[in-house]
C-alpha positions as CSV (number, residue, x, y, z in Angstrom):
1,X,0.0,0.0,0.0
2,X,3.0,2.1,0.5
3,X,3.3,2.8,-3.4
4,X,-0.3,4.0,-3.7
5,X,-0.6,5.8,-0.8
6,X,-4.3,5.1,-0.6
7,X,-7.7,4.3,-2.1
8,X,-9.8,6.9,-4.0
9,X,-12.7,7.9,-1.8
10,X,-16.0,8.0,-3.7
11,X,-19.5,9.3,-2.9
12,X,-17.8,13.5,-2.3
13,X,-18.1,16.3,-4.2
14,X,-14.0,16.4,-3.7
15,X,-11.0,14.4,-4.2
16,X,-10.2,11.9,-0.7
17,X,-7.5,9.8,-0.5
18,X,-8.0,7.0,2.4
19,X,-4.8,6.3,4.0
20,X,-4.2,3.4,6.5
21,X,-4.0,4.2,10.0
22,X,-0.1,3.3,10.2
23,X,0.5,4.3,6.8
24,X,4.3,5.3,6.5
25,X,5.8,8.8,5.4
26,X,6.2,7.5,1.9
27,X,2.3,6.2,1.9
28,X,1.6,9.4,3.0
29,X,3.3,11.5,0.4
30,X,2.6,8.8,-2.7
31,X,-1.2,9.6,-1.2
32,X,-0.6,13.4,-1.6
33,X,0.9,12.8,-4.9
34,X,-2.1,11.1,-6.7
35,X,-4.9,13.1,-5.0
36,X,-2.5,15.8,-7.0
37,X,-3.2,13.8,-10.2
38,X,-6.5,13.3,-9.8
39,X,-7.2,16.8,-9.1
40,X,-5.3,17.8,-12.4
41,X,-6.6,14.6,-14.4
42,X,-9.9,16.0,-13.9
43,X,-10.9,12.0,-12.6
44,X,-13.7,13.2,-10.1
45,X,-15.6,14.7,-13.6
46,X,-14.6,12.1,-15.8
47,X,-16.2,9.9,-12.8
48,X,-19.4,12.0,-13.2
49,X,-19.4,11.4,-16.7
50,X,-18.9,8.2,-17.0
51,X,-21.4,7.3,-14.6
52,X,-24.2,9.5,-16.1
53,X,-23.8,8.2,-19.8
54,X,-23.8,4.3,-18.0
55,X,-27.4,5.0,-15.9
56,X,-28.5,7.1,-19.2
57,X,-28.0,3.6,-21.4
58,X,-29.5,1.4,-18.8
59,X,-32.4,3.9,-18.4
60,X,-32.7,3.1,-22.4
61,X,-33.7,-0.5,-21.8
């Protein structure tokens, strides 16, 4: 886990990063890092996105 950092944390209008409780400095900042890539990746809207075209085709059916 110490190469990730954390898991993305879904269901917030917001980037979170869940860290383990005894997470090491290194989890910590590899955390830090991707919730930076996220953020500039746009994933949160792409998230939105792709979830609203999915429950648009399953509405068609």
């Amino acid at each position: 886990y110490a190469e990730h950092g954390g898991a993305l944390l879904l269901g917030i209008k917001g980037v979170g990063i869940i860290c383990h409780g005894d997470s090491s400095p290194k989890a910590v900042k590899n955390a830090i890092r991707i919730a930076i890539d996220f953020v500039n990746n746009h994933v949160k809207e792409r998230l939105e996105e792709g979830l609203a075209a999915f429950q648009t085709k399953g509405n068609e059916r």
